[in-house]
C-alpha positions in Angstrom: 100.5 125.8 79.3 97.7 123.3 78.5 97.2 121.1 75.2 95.2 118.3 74.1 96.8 115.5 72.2 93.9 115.1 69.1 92.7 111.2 68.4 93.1 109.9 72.0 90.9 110.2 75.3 93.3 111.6 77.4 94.5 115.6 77.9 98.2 116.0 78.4 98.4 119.1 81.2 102.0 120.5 81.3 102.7 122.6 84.6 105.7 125.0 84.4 108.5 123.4 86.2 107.3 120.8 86.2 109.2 117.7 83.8 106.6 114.7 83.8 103.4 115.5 82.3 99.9 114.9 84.7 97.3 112.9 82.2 93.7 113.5 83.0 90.9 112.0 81.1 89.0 114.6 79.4 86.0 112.6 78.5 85.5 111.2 81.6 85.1 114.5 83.5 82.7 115.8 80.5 80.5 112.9 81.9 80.7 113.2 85.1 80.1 117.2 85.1 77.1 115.8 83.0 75.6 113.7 85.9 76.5 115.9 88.7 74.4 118.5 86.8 72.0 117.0 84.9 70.6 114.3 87.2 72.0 115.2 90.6 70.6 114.3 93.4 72.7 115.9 95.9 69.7 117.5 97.5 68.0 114.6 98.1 71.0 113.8 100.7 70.7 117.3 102.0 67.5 117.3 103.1 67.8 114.1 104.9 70.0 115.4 107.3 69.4 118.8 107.3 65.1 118.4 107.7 64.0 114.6 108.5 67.2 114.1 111.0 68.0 117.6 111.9 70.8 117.8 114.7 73.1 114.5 114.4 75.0 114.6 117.6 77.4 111.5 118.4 75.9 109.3 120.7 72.4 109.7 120.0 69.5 107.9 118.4 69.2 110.0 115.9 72.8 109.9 114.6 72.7 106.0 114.8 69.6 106.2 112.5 71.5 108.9 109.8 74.3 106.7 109.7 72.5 103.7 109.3 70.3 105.6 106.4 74.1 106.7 104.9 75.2 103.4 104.9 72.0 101.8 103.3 72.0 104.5 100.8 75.5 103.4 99.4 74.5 100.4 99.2 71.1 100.9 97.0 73.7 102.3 95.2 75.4 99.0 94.4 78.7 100.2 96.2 81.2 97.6 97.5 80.9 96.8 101.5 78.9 99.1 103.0 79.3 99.1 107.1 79.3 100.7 109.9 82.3 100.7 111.8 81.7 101.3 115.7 84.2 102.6 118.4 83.7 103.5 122.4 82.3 107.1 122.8 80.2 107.1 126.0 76.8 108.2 126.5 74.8 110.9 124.5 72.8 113.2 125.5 69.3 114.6 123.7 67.4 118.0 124.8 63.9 117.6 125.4 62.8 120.5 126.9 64.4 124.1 127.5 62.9 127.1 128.4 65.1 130.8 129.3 63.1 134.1 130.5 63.1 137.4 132.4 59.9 137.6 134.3 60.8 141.0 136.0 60.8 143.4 136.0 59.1 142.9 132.3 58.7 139.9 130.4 61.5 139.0 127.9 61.8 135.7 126.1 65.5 135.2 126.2 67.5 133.8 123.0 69.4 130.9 124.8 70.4 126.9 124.8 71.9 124.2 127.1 75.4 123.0 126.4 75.2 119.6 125.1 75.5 117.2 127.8 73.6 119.5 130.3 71.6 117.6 132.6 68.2 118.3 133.3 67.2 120.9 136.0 65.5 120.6 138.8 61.9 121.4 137.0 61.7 125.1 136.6 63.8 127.3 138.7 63.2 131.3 139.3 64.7 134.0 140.8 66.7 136.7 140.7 69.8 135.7 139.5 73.5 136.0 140.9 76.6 137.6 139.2 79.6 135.5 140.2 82.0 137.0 137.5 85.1 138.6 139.1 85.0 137.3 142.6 87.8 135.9 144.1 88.3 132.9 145.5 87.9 134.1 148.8 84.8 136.0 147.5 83.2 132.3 146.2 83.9 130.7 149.7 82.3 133.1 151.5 79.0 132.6 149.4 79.5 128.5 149.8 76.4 126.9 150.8 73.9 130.0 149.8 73.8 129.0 146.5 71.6 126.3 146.1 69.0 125.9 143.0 69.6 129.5 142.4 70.9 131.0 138.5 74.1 132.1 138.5 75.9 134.4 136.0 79.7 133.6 135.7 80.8 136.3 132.9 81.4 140.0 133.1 79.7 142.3 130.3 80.7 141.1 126.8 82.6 143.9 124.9 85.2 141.9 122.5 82.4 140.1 119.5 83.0 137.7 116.7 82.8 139.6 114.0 84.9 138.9 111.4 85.4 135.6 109.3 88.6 134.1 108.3 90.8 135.4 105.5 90.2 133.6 102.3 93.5 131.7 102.1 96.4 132.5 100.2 99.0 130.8 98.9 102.1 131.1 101.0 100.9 132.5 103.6 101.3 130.9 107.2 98.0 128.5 107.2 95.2 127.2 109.9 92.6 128.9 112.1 91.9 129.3 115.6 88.8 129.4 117.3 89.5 132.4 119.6 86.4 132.3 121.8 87.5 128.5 123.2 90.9 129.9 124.4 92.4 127.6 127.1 90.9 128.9 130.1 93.0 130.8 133.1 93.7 128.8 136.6 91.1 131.5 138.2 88.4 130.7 135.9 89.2 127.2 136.5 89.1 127.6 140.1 85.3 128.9 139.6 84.5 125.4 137.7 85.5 123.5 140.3 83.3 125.8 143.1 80.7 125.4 140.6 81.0 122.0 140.7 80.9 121.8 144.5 77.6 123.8 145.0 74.0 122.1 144.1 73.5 125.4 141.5 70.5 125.4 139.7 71.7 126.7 136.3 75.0 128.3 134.8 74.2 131.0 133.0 77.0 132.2 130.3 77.4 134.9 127.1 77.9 134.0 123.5 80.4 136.2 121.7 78.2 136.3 118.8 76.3 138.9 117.8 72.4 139.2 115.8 71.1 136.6 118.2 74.0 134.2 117.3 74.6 131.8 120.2 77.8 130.0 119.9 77.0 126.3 122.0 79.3 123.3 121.9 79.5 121.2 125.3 81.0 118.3 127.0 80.0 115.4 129.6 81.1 116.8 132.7 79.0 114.2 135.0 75.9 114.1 136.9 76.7 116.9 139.6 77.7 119.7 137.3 75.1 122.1 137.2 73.2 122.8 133.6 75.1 125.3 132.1 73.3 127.6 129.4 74.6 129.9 126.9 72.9 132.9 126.1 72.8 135.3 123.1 75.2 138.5 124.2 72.6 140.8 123.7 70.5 139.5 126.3 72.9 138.4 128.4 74.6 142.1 128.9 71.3 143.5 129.1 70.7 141.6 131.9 74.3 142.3 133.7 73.0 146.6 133.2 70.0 146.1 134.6 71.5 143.6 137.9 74.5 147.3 138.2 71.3 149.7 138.3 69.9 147.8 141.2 66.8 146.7 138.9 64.6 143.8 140.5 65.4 141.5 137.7 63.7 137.9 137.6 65.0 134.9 136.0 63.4 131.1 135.2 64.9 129.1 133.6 64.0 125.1 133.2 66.4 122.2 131.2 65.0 119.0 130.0 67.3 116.6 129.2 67.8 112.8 128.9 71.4 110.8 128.9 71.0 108.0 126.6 73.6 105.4 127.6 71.4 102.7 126.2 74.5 102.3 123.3 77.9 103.9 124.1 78.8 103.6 120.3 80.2 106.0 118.0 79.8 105.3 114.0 81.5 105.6 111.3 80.3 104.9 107.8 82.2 103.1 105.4 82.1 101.7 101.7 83.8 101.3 98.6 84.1 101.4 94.4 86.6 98.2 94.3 89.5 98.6 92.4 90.0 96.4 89.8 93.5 96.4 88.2 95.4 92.9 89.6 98.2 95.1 90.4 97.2 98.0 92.0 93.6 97.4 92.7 94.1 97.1 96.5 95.5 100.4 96.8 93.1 103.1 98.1 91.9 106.4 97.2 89.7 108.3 100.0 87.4 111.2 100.4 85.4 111.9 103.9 83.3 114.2 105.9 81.7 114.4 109.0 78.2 113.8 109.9 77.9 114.9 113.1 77.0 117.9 114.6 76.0 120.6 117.5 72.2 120.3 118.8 71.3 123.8 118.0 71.1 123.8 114.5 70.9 121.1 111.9 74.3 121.4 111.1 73.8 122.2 107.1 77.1 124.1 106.2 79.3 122.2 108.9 78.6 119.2 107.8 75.6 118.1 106.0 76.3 119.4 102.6 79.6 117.9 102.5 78.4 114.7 103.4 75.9 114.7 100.8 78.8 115.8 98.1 80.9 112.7 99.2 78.0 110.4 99.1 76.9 112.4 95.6 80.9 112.1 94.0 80.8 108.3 94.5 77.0 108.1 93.0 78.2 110.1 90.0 80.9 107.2 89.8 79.1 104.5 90.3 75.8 105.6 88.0 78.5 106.0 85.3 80.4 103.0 85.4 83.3 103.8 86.9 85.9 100.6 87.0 88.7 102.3 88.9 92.2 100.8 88.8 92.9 101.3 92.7 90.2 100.9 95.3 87.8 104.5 95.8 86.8 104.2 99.5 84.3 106.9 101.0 84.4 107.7 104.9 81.9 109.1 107.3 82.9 110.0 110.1 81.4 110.7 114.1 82.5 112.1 117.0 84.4 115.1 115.0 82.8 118.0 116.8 84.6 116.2 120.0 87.9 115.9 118.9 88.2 114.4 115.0 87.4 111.1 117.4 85.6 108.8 114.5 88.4 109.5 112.1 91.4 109.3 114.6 90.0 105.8 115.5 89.8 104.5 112.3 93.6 105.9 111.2 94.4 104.3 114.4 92.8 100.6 113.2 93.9 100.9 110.0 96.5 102.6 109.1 98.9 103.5 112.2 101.4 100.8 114.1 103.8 98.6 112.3 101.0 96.2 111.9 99.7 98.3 109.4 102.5 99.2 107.7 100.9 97.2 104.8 97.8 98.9 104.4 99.8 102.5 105.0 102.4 101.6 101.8 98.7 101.4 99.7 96.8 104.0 100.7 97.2 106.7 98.0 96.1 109.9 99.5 92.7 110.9 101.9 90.7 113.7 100.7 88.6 115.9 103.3 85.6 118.1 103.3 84.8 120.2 106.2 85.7 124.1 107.6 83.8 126.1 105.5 80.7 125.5 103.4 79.4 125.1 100.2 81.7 124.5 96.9 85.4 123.2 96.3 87.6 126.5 95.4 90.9 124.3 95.6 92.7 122.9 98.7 95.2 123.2 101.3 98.5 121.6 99.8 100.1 120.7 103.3 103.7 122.2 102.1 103.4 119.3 99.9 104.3 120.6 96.1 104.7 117.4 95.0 101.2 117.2 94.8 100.5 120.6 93.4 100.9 119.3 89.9 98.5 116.5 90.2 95.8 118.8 91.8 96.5 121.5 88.8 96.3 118.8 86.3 92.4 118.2 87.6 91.2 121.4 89.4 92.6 123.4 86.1 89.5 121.6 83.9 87.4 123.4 86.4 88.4 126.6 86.4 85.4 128.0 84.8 83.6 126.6 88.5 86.5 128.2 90.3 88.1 125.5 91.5 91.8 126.2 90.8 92.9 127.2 94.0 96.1 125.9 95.5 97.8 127.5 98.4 101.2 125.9 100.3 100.4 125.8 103.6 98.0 123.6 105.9 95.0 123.3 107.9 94.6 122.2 111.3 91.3 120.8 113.6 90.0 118.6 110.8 90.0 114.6 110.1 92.4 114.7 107.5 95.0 115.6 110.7 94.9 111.9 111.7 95.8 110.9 108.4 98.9 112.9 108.4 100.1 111.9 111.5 100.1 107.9 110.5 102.3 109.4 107.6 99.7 109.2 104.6 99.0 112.3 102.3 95.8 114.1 103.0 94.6 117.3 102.2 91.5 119.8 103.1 89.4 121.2 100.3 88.8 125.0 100.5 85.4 125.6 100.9 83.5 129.6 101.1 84.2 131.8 104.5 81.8 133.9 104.0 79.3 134.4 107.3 81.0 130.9 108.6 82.8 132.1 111.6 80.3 134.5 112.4 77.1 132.9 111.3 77.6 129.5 110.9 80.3 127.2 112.9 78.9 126.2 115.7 76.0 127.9 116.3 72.2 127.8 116.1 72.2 129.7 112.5 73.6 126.9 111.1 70.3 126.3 109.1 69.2 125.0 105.7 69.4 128.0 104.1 73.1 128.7 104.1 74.1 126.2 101.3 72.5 126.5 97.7 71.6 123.6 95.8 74.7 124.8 93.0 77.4 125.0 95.5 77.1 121.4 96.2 76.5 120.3 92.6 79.7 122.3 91.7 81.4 120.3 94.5 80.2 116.8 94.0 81.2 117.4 90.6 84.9 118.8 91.3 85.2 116.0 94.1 84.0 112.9 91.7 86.7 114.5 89.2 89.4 114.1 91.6 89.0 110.7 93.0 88.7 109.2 89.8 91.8 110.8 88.9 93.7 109.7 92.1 92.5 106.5 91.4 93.2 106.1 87.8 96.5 107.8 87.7 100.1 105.9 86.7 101.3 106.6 90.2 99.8 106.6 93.7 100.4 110.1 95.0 103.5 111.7 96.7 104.5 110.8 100.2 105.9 113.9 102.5 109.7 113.2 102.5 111.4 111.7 105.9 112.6 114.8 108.6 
């Protein structure tokens, strides 16, 4: 049931079950769904990263420079400590060059990329090239040392596709995803990466499990003598494996340019705060994040750019309006995610973990993250927590007409509000659109401008600036997890 209590600013939202009574300020959030609408400029963000930096992955120049342009950004903005915040992340790697073709026995541009941190080829290698997938061990050894500079392909026909996108959550059911196609690989196929590694190969040739053209392509630094490795769009790549079982006189070339840049090991994250300003509680915090890093095939628009931009757009909306919050609104930007949540796990592990930040833990509030899925706010992932389901009801409810009312029990995994949790602080992962991610979008070199509409992330900025200044203006900090 929901009433508003006439002559005063605030709403009172009763939940059922629930005995004390969530206050939400009515007028501010007419004003701020004002500015996010009216004079947004959420795009503006957008198309930084999305079209002037394109591809942000950690360790590069060009991440440095779209941190740095984050960071002055909140501070032409007139936001309170601005920084960077740097951590050890090792060299990073940029693609200069790439090219993938069947010359024989017709000519076929082939739809392919390098795994990041690929190194460079030996210029342009042809020939025909040689299937590796299913041989044994034995099979390997007795082709040691006839390998060299050649294209080798390491996978059998692809038959099993991603197809299908995650559920939509709902509430109560058993939470999280998995990203199938990066299974833990089996000792034999691990037995093949180290011959691999042993041989002076010319190029790895792998298959993508997506499908349209689709090429799924993450990567890691495996060192200087691993040969390039490139993935290749299933469709091309099983055409190839029928033509090599008729006995066709197929032709590869393929050539990688690449350049290490270890110039500055650094990861970034980006940092700054609305200061609160109430004597007592002014020092606690109240968090939102995102990451800004991303894959080198794509521009990384729907994982992450547009949630960077609705972070960076909630705390404009707050600042533009006046906001004086009573406990501290910090924002985080985060590198090194698409690695392992490193940027965010570092900074938990500075500032909030340990006994000698038991201080800083007891004030922080609650950490709110944007990432799996893209696109607008529909609710988030309560973390079994139903403590906190009234507080997110008493906000998310005024915005049900943008349908962002969605609460479901369970978790989320593989995002940077996971670090969070584990230092024992309340975080929780917005619930973004599905739609075309898992098959489209994560991870892959469709991850283009296009996929995110100008709304979406007005509609989220909005919902986002809503909840902050809630968290930070409410009587209480929120609701710790109780003690196993």
């Amino acid at each position: 049931m929901r009433r508003m209590a006439a002559g005063i600013m605030f709403g009172l939202i009763l939940t059922s079950g629930v005995s004390a009574q969530e206050q939400v300020d009515l007028e501010m959030f007419s004003r701020i769904r004002a500015e996010g609408y009216e004079r947004s400029q959420v795009m503006e963000m957008y198309n930084q990263f999305v079209d002037v930096y394109g591809p942000r992955l950690t360790g590069t120049k060009i991440y440095k420079e779209s941190a740095e342009w984050t960071r002055d950004r909140l501070e032409e903005w007139g936001l309170d400590n601005p920084r960077l915040e740097t951590w050890e992340f090792g060299r990073g790697w940029t693609l200069e060059g790439f090219t993938a073709e069947m010359t024989a026995p017709r000519f076929t541009p082939l739809i392919a990329y390098p795994t990041a941190w690929s190194p460079s080829t030996k210029g342009r290698i042809e020939g025909r090239p040689v299937m590796l997938a299913g041989m044994s061990l034995a099979e390997l050894e007795a082709l040691r040392g006839t390998l060299a500079d050649r294209i080798v392909m390491t996978r059998p026909e692809v038959t099993r596709f991603i197809v299908t996108d995650r559920d939509p959550p709902v509430d109560e059911r058993p939470g999280g995803y998995s990203d199938d196609y990066l299974q833990q690989e089996p000792a034999s196929r691990r037995e093949l990466q180290l011959f691999l590694a042993s041989e002076s190969i010319g190029a790895v040739v792998e298959p993508s499990r997506g499908v349209h053209g689709t090429v799924f392509v993450l990567g890691r630094d495996r060192g200087d003598d691993y040969p390039p490795i490139i993935n290749m769009a299933s469709e091309h790549y099983n055409m190839i494996v029928r033509m090599l079982d008729m006995g066709l006189p197929v032709e590869m070339a393929v050539e990688v340019k690449a350049r290490f840049e270890e110039e500055d090991t650094n990861g970034y994250n980006i940092l700054a705060e609305i200061e609160g300003t109430d004597r007592e509680i002014g020092d606690e915090v109240v968090m939102l994040g995102a990451h800004l890093d991303s894959w080198h095939t794509s521009p990384g628009a729907g994982d992450n750019a547009d949630h960077v931009a609705v972070c960076m757009e909630a705390m404009r909306i707050l600042k533009v309006l006046g906001v004086q919050p009573s406990r501290t609104i910090r924002i985080g930007i985060w590198g090194g995610e698409e690695e392992g949540l490193l940027g965010s796990r570092e900074w938990v592990a500075r500032h909030l973990s340990g006994d000698e930040n038991q201080v800083a833990r007891d004030k922080f509030s609650v950490y709110f993250n944007l990432d799996p899925g893209y696109g607008p706010v529909y609710g988030f992932f309560l973390e079994e927590m139903e403590s906190a389901r009234p507080i997110f009801s008493a906000v998310l409810d005024q915005f049900a007409d943008l349908d962002a009312n969605t609460l479901v029990h369970q978790g989320i995994g593989s995002t940077d509000h996971v670090p969070f949790l584990r230092a024992g602080v309340p975080a929780f992962e917005a619930i973004h659109d599905y739609v075309d991610y898992d098959v489209r979008i994560h991870h892959t070199n469709m991850d283009t401008w296009e996929r995110v509409t100008e709304d979406d992330m007005k509609q989220a900025s909005v919902v986002m600036a809503a909840l902050i200044y809630h968290a930070a203006m409410r009587d209480g900090m929120f609701p710790r997890r109780p003690p196993n």
